[in-house]
TORMI-925253 format. One record per residue (C-alpha): residue number from 0; x negated, y, z negated. Coordinates in nm, 4 decimals. Each point is the difference from the previous one (the first is absolute). Example, Ala and Ser with C-alpha at 12.3 -4.5 7.8 and 13.67 -1.06 7.14 Angstrom:
! TORMI-925253
{n 0&x -1.2300&y -0.4500&z -0.7800}
{n 1&x -0.1370&y 0.3440&z 0.0660}
END
This chain:
! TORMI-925253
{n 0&x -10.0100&y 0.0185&z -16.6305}
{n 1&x -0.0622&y -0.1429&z 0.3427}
{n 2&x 0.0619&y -0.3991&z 0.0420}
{n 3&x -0.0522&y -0.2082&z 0.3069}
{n 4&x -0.0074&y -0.3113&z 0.1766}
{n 5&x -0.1937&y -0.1385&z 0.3045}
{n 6&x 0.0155&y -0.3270&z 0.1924}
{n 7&x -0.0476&y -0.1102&z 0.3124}
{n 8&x 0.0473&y -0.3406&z 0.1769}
{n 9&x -0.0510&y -0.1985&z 0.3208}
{n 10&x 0.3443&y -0.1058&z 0.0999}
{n 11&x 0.1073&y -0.3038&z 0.1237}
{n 12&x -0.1145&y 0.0397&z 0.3957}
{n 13&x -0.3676&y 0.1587&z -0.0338}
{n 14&x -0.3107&y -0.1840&z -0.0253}
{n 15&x -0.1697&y 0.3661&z -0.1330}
{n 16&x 0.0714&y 0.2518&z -0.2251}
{n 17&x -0.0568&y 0.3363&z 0.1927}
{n 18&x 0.1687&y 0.2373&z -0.2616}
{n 19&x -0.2124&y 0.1450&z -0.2365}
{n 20&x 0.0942&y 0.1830&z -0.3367}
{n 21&x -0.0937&y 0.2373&z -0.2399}
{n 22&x 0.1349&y 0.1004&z -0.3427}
{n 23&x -0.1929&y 0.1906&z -0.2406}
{n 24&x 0.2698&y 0.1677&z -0.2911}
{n 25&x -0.3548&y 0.1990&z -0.1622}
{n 26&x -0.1525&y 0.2505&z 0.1744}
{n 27&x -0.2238&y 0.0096&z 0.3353}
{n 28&x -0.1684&y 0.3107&z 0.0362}
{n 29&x 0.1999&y 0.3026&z -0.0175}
{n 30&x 0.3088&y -0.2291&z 0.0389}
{n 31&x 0.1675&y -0.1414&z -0.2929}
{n 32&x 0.1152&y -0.3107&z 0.1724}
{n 33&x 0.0075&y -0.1271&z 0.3770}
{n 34&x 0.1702&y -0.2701&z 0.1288}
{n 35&x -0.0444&y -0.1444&z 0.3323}
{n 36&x 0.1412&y -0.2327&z 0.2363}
{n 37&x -0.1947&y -0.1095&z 0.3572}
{n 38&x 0.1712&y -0.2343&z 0.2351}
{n 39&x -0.3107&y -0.1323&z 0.2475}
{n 40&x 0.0316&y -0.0732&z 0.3918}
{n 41&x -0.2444&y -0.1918&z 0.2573}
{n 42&x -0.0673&y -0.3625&z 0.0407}
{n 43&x -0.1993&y -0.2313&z -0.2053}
{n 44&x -0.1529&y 0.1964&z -0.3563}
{n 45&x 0.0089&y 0.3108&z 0.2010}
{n 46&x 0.3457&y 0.1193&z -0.1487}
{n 47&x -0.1230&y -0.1173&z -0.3461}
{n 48&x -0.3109&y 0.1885&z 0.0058}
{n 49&x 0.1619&y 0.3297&z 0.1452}
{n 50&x 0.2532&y 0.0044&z -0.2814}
{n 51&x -0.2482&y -0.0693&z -0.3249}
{n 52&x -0.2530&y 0.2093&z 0.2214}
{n 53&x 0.2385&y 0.3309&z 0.0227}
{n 54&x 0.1564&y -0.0518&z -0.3835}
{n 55&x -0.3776&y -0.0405&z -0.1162}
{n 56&x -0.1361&y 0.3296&z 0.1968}
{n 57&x 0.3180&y 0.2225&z -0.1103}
{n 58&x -0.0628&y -0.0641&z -0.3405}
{n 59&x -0.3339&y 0.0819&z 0.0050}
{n 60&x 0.0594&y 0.2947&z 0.1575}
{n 61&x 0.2283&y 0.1082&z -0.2786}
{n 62&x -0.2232&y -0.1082&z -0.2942}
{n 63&x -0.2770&y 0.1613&z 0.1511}
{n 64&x 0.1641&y 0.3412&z 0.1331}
{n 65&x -0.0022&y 0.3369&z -0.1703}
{n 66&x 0.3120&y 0.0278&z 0.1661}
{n 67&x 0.3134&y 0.0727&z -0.2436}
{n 68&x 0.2906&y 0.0499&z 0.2483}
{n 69&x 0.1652&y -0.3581&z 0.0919}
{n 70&x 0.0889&y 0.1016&z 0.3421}
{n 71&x -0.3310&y 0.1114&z 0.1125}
{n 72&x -0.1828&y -0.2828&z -0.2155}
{n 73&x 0.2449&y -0.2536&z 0.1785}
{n 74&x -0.0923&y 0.1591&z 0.3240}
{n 75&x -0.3317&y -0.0107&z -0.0229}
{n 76&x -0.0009&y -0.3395&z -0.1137}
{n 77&x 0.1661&y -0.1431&z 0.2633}
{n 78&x -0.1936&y 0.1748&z 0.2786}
{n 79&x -0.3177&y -0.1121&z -0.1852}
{n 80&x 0.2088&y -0.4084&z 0.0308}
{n 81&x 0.0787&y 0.0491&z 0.3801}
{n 82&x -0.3499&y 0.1481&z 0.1184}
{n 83&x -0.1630&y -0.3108&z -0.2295}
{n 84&x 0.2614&y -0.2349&z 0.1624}
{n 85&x -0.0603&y 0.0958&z 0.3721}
{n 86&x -0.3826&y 0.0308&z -0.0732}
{n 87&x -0.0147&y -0.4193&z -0.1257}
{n 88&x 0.2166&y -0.0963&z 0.2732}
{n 89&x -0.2229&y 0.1381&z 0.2519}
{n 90&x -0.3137&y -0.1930&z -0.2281}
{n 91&x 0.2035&y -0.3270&z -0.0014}
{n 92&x 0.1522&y -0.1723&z 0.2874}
{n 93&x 0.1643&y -0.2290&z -0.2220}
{n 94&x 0.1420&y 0.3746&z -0.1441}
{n 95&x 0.1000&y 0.1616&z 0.3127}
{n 96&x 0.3617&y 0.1412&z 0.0381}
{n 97&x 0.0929&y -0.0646&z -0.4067}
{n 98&x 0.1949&y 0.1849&z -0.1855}
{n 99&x 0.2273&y 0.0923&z -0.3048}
{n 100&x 0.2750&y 0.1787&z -0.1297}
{n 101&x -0.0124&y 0.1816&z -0.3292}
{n 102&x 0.2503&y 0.1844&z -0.2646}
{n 103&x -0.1904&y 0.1502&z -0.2914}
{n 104&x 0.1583&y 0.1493&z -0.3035}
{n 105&x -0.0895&y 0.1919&z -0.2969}
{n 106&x 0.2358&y 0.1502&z -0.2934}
{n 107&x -0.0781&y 0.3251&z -0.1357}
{n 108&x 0.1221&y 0.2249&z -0.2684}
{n 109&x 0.3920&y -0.1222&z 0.0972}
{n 110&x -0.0793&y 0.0014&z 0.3880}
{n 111&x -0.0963&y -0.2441&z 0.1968}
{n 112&x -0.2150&y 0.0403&z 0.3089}
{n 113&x -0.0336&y -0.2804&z 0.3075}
{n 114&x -0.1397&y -0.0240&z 0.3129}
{n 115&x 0.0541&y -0.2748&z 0.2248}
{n 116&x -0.1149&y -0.1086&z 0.3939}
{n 117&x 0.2082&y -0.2886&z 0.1423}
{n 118&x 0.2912&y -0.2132&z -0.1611}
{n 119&x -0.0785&y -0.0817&z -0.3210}
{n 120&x 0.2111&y 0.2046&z -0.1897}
{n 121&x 0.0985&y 0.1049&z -0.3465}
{n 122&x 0.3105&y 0.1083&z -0.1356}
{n 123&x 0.1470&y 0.1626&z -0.2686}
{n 124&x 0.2844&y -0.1887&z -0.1801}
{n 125&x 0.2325&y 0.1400&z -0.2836}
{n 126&x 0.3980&y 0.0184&z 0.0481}
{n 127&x -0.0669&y -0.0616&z 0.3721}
{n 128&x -0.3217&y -0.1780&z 0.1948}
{n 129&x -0.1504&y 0.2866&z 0.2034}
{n 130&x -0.3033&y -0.0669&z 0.2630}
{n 131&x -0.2195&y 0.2936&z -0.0497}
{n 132&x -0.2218&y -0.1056&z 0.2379}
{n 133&x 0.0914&y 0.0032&z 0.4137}
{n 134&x -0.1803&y -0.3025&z 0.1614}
{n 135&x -0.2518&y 0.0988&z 0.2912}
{n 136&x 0.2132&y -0.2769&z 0.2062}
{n 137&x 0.1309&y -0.0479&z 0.3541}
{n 138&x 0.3889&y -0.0930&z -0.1521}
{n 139&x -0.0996&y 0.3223&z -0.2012}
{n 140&x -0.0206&y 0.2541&z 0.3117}
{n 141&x 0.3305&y -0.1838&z 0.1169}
{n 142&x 0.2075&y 0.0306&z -0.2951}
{n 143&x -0.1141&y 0.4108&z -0.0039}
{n 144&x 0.1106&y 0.0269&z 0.3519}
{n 145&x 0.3259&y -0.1417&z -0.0506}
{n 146&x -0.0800&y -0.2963&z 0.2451}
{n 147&x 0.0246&y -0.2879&z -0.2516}
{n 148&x 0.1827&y -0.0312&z -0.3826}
{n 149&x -0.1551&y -0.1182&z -0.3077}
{n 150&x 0.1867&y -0.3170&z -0.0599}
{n 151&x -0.0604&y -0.1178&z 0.3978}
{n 152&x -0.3849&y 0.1234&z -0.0546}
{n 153&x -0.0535&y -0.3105&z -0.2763}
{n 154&x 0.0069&y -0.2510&z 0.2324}
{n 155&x -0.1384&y 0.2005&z 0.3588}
{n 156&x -0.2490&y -0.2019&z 0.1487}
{n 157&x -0.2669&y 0.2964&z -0.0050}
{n 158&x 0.0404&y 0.0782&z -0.3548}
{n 159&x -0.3631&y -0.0988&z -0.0927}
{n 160&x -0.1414&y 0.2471&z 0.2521}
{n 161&x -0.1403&y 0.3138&z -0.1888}
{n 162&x -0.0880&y 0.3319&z 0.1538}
{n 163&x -0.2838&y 0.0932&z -0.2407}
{n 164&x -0.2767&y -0.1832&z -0.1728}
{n 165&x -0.3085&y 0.0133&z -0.2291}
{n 166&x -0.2623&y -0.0939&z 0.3317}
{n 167&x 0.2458&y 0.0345&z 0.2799}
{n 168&x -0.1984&y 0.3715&z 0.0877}
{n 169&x -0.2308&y 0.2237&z -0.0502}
{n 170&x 0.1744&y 0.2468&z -0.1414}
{n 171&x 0.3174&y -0.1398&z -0.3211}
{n 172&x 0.2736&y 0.2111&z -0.0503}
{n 173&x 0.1744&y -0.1018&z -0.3435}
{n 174&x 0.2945&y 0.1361&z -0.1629}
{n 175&x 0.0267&y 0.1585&z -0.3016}
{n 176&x 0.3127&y -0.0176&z -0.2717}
{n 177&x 0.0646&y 0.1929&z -0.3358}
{n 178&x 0.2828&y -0.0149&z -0.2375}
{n 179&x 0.0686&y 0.0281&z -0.3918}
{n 180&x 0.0620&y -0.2938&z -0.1968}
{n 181&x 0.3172&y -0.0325&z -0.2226}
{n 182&x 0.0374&y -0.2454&z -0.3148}
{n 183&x 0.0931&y -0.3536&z 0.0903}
{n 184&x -0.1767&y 0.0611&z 0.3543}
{n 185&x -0.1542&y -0.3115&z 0.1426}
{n 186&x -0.3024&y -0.0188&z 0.2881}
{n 187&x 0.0227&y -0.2825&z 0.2442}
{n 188&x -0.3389&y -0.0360&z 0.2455}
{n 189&x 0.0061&y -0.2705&z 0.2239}
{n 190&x -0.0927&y -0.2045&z 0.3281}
{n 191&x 0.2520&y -0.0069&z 0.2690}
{n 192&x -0.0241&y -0.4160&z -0.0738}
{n 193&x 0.2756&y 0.1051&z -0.3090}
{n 194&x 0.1993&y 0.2799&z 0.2065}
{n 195&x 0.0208&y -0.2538&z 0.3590}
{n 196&x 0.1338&y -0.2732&z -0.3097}
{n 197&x 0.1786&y 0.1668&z -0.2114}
{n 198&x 0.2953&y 0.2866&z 0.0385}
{n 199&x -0.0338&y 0.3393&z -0.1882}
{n 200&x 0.3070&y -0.1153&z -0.2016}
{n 201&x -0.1352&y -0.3167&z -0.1050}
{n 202&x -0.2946&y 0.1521&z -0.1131}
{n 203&x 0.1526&y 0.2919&z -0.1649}
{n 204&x 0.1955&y -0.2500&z -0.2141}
{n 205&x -0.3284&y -0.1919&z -0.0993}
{n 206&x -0.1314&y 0.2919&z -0.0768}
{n 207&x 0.2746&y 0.1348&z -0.2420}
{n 208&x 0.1088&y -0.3319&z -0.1023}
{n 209&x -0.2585&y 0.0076&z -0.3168}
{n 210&x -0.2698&y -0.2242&z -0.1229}
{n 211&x -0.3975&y 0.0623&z 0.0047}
{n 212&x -0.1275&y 0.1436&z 0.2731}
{n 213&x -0.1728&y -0.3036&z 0.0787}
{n 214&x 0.3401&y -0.1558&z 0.0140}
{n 215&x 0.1010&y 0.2247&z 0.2051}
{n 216&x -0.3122&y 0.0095&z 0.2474}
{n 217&x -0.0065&y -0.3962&z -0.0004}
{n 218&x 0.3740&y -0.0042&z 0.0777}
{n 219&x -0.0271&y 0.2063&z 0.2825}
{n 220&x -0.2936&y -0.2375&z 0.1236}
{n 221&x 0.2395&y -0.2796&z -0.0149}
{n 222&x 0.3231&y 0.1146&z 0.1253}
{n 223&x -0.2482&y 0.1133&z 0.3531}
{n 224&x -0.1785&y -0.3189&z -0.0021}
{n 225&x 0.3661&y -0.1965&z -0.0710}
{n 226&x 0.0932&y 0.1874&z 0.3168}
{n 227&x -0.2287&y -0.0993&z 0.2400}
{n 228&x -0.3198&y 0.1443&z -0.1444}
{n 229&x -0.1545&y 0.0910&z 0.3503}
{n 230&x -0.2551&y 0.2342&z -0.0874}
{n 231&x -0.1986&y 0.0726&z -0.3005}
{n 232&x 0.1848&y 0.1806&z -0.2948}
{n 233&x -0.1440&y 0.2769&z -0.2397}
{n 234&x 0.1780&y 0.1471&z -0.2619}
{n 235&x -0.1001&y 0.2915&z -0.2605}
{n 236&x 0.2594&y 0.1198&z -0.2133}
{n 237&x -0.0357&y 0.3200&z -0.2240}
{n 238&x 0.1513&y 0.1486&z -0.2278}
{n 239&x -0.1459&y 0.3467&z -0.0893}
{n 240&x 0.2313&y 0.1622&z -0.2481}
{n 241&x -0.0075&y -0.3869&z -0.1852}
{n 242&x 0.0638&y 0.1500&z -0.3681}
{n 243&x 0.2045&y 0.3040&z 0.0764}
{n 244&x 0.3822&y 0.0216&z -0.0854}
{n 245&x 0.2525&y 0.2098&z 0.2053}
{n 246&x 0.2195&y 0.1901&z -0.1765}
{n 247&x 0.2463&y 0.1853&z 0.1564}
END
């Protein structure tokens, strides 16, 4: 059985909340759970509204589509979110040049299927933390090409520059990720305002440490707003294989 836990919170510097979450452990059309983290950009509500606007349009593109394959149901979905971004932007002055990230998961028969445009990220934590997800980021192409390490890219002044967006173009190229779930496997989605906060170690021990998952989700919330808390944080943990033992 599939449990999970969703939160998301301000931060200590923001005056808005321009994530936008999505958690639904039942089934949504032909999926048998999505989960979904947005991560808004553009001044005034325009962030907010491109975040709840793109979270709200993917899932009714999967509730309402005959569609049974994740990848092309995700890929529809967020083509249908970008064109219905870019098309209020152009409507709305007040809208023009938002945008969003988005990382959108669903487990499936033991698998679990994501797609993901930007930095938000999720990752897959069990006896290591693993991003499964490659951010759509400047520090991103720079760590690929050798120009720049991971521990030096934390703290480059560009990091919050991403390469691809929900409403940056016409045309949205996401990125799609499969893998089989194991026994004791936990899901972490999230807003870069937990990763920029928090190291991958810190959160993998939070997130093996025990406790509820609300614990666990509320604990990561604090330890990134105890550390500056510069941008909003969202959190959803999962853990699909909740009831299963491993036995060797």
């Amino acid at each position: 059985m599939l449990r999970s836990y969703a939160i998301t919170d301000i931060g200590r510097r923001r005056k808005l909340n321009q994530d936008y979450i999505y958690s639904s452990e039942t089934p949504v059309g032909n999926l048998p759970n999505v989960f979904i983290v947005a991560d808004g950009m553009g001044g005034h509500n325009a962030g907010d509204f491109a975040s709840r606007y793109t979270v709200e349009t993917i899932v009714e593109e999967i509730r309402t589509s005959s569609e049974k394959n994740p990848v092309l149901l995700f890929g529809k979905a967020i083509e249908k979110a970008n064109a219905n971004t870019r098309k209020k932007a152009s409507e709305d002055l007040a809208l023009m040049g938002m945008g969003t990230t988005v990382v959108v998961a669903t487990c499936m028969e033991g698998s679990l299927e994501v797609a993901n445009v930007g930095d938000s990220r999720l990752y897959l934590v069990n006896e290591k933390i693993e991003q499964v997800t490659v951010d759509h980021s400047l520090v991103e192409e720079m760590i690929q090409m050798g120009g720049l390490d991971r521990i030096t890219a934390r703290t480059h002044p560009d990091k919050n520059i991403i390469t691809r967006a929900i409403g940056a173009r016409d045309a949205i190229e996401a990125d799609f990720f499969s893998m089989e779930l194991e026994s004791g496997d936990i899901l972490l989605l999230c807003s870069d305002g937990l990763t920029n906060m928090v190291e991958d170690e810190v959160i993998y021990r939070i997130l093996k440490n025990g406790g509820s998952l609300k614990e666990r989700a509320e604990k990561l919330v604090r330890v990134a707003n105890d550390n500056g808390g510069k941008d909003n944080i969202s959190v959803i943990i999962i853990e699909p294989l909740a009831d299963e033992v491993k036995h060797d």
